[in-house]
N, C-alpha and C positions, 0 to 999 in steps of 0.2 A: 504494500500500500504506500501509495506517494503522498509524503505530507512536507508543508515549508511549516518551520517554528520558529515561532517568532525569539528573539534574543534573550525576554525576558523567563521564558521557560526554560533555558538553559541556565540562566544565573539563578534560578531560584531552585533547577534540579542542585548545584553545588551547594547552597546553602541550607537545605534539610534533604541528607540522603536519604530519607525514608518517606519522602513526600510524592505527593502524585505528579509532580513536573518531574520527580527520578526516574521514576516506573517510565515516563516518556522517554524520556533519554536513553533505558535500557531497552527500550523497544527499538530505537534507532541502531543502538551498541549492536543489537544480535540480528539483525535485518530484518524486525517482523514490520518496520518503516523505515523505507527510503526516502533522507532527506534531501530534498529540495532546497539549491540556494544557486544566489549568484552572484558575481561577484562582491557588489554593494553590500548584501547581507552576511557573506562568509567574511568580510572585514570587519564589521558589525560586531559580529561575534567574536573574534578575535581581540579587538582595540575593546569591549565591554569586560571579559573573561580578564584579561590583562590587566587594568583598569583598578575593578573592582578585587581583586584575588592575586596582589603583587606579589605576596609572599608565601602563598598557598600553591604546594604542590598536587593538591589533588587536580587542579583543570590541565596539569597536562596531558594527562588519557587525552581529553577533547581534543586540545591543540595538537595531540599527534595526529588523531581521525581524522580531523579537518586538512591534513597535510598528505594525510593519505588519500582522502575520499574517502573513507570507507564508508557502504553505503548509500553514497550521495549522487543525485543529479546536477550536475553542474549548468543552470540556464546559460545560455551567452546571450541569445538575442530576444529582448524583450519588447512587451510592449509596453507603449506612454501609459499609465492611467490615472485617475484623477477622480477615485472613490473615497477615503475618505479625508471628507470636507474637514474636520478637527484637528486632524495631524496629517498635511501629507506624506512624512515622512514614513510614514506606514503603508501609504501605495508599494515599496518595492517589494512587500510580500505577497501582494493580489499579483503584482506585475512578472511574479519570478512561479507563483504559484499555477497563474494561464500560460507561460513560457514551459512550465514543465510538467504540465498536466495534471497536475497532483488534483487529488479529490479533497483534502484536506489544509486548511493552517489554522495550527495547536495556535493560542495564544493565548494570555492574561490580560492584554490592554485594550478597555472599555471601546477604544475609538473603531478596533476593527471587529468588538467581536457584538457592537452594536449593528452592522453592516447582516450577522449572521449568512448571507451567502452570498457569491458574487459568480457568473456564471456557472454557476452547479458548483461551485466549490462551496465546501461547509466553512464556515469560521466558526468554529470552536472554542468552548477552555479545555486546557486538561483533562479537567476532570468530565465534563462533556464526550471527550475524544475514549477517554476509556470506560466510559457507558455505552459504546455504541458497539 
């Protein structure tokens, strides 16, 4: 199953391993989701992880994955779009999401998961995604 996750479920998987943004993260780790990203958001992820956990060895697992691909769909060529009106900066997950077909983006942030679907893709939380 192709899903794009949004940043914040990955910073919040490192901060309680035992929460339901981990369980996502570990569905990613063992391929029962293929993550979806592109450039814009695998830097995202990178400069936030980095950031937020300067001294914390555990995100390197991540930043190896990300170095590897493991699991991932890499978008290159995207399209413009311009859903949500709150925070654009959150278009580049609808935009990498219809670039890569995914039927899913996991995310925590009200702006996109007020949108709930955008060309057949679900916007989800978490814990949404592992109710389904």
């Amino acid at each position: 199953m192709k899903a794009v996750i949004d940043t914040n479920v990955f910073v919040s998987s490192l901060i309680n391993a035992r929460g339901i943004p981990r369980r996502i993260i570990d569905l990613w780790k063992t391929g029962e989701i293929t993550l979806c990203v592109s450039k814009e958001i695998l830097e995202e992820y990178i400069e936030v992880i980095v950031r937020v956990f300067p001294d914390d060895p555990e995100p390197d697992e991540l930043l190896t994955l990300f170095g590897k691909r493991a699991n991932m769909i890499f978008a290159a060529s995207l399209p413009k779009i311009n859903a949500v009106k709150d925070d654009p900066s959150d278009d580049k997950f609808i935009e990498c999401a219809v670039a890569a077909g995914a039927g899913y983006i996991i995310s925590g942030d009200i702006h996109l998961r007020n949108l709930k679907s955008y060309s057949g893709i679900k916007i989800v939380s978490p814990a949404e995604f592992l109710s389904r």
